[in-house]
C-alpha positions in Angstrom: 122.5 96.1 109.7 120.1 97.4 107.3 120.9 100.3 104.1 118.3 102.9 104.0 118.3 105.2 101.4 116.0 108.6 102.4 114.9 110.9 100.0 112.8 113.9 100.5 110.1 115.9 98.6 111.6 118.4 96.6 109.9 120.9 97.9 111.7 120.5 101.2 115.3 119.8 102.2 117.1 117.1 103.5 116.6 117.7 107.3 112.9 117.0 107.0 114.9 113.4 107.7 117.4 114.6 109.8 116.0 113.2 112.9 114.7 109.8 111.3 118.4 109.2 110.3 119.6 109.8 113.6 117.2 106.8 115.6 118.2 104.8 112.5 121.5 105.3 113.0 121.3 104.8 116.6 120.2 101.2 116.2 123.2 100.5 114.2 121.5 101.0 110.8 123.4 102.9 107.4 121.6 105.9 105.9 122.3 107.6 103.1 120.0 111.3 102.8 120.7 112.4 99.3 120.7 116.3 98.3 119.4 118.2 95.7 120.8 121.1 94.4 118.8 124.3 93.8 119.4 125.2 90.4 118.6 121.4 89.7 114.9 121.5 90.2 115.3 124.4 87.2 116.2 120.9 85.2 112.7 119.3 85.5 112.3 116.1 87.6 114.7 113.8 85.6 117.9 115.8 86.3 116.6 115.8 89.9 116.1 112.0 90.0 119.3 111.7 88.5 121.2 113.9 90.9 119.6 112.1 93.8 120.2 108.7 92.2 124.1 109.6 91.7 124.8 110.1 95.6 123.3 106.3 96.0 126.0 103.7 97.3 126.2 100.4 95.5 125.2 98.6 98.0 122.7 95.4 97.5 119.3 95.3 99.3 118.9 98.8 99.9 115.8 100.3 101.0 114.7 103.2 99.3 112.3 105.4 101.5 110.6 108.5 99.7 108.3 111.4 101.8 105.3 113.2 100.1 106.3 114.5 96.5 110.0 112.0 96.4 107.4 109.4 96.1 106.2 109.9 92.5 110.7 110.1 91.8 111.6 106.7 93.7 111.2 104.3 90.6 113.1 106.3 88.8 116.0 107.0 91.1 116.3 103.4 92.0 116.2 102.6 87.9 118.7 105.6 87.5 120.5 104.1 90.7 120.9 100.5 89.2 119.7 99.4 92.9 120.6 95.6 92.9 117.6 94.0 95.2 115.9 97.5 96.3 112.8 97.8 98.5 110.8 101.1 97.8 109.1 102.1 101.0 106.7 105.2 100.4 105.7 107.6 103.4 102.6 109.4 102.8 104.1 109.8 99.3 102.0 109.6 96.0 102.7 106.3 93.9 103.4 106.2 89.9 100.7 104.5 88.3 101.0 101.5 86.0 99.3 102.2 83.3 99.0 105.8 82.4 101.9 108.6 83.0 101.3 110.1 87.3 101.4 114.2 86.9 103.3 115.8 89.6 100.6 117.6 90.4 96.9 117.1 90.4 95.4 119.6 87.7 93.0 121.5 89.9 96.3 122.3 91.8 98.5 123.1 89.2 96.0 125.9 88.4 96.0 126.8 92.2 99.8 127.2 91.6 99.9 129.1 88.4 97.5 131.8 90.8 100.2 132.3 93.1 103.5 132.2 90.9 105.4 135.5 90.1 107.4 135.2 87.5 106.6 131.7 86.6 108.4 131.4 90.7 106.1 129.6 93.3 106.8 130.9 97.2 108.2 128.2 99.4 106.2 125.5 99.9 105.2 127.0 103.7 103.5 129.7 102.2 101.0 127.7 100.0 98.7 127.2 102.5 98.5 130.5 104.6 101.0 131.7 107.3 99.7 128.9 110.0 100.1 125.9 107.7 103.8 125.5 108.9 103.2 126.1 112.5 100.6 122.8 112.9 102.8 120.3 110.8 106.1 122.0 113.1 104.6 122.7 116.1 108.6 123.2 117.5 109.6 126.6 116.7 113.2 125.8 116.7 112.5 122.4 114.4 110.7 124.3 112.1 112.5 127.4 111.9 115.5 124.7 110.6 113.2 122.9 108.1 112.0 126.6 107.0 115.3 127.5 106.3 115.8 125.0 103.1 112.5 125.3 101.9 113.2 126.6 98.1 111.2 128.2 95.7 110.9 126.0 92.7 109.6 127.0 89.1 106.0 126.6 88.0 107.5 124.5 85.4 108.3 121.8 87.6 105.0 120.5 88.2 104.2 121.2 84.3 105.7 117.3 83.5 104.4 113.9 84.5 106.7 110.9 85.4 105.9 107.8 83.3 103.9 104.6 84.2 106.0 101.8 85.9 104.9 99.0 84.2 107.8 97.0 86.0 108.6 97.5 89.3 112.3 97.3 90.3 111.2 95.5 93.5 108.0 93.6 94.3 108.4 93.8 98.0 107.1 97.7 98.8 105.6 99.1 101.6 103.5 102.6 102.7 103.4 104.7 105.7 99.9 106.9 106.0 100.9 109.7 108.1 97.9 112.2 107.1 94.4 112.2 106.2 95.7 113.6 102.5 97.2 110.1 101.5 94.6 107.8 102.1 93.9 107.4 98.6 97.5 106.3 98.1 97.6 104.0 101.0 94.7 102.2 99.6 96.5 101.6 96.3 99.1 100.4 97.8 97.6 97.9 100.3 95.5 97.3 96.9 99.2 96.4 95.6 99.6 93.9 98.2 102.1 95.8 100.1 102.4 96.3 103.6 100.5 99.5 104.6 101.1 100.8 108.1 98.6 104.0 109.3 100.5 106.4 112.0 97.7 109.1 111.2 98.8 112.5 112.1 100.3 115.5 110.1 102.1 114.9 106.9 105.7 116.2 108.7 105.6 114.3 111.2 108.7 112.4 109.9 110.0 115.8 111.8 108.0 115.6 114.9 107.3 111.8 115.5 111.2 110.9 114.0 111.4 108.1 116.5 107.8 106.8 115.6 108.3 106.6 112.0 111.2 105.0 112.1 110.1 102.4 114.1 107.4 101.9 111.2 110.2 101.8 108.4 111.8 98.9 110.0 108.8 97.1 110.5 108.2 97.8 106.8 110.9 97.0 105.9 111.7 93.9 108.0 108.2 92.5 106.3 109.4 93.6 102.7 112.5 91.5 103.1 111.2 88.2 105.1 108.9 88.1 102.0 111.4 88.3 99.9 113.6 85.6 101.3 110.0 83.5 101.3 109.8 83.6 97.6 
């Protein structure tokens, strides 16, 4: 039986992996989808690192899978976590550098966002990219109308911060997922890294609409991540 750990974007809620738990779980497999509480993404990434890191079991060889912006967190909440034998498995997520400090955002967008904040308060992540963005990653109405529904409106100061460089990995044995056109760059680092990089190229939520899919690719992932692990 494998441990997953699945953490989503902050910009999202929890059932984004509500249906990759359930084929997990359906093969016999333990996961763990840590929340995040509103008025902690007020805090800044740390406290919301922390907060996911704190609902982590202390189990050993857990595999810690991040989606889109959870990616640049993961070091961090498996540090925070004191994971004992992690593997960090990234789906179109952006990675931490090594060297130099990873902003959450990209500058160019971080002056896109300040455009559309009120109040210093971005709109739900849905509406960033016009009223049809939503209905092509979620072409279910019903599925979508559920993810929608946690979607929360976060503070331009959020993506003010950068996360640090990781100049030590807490696991050697990593993997990515590519699941859009968007993340390329960052699969490419990662193969780059050595990992094992597995392309399922669609739309960036189609942990939503392809559960069964993607969750076929985390286990390969992760099956790889550990055999080389035991090799070493």
């Amino acid at each position: 039986m494998a441990h997953y750990v699945l953490v989503h974007s902050p910009l999202v809620g929890p059932t984004t992996w509500k249906w990759v738990a359930e084929e997990l779980r359906s093969e016999g497999d333990d996961v763990v989808v840590p929340t995040v509480a509103v008025a902690t993404l007020s805090a800044g990434w740390r406290a919301v690192a922390s907060e996911f890191a704190d609902q982590v079991p202390d189990t050993p060889g857990m595999v810690f899978v991040a989606h889109s912006g959870a990616g640049l967190l993961l070091p961090s909440i498996v540090d925070r976590a004191r994971a004992v034998d992690p593997s960090l498995l990234f789906v179109d997520a952006g990675i931490p550098s090594v060297s130099v400090p990873t902003p959450l955002v990209p500058d160019e967008m971080f002056q896109e966002l300040t455009r559309i904040a009120e109040k210093g308060v971005l709109p739900p992540w849905s509406d960033w990219f016009g009223p049809e963005a939503m209905k092509e990653l979620i072409p279910d109405p019903e599925t979508r109308r559920l993810v929608a529904s946690e979607l929360p409106q976060l503070p331009l100061s959020y993506f003010s911060d950068a996360v640090p460089p990781v100049r030590l990995w807490p696991a050697a044995d990593n993997g990515y997922i590519l699941l859009s056109e968007a993340y390329v760059g960052e699969a490419s680092e990662a193969a780059r890294r050595g990992w094992d990089a597995v392309e399922l190229l669609g739309r960036h939520l189609d942990i939503v609409s392809k559960a069964r899919e993607v969750a076929d690719a985390i286990r390969r992932v992760a099956v790889k991540a550990r055999a080389r692990h035991d090799d070493q």
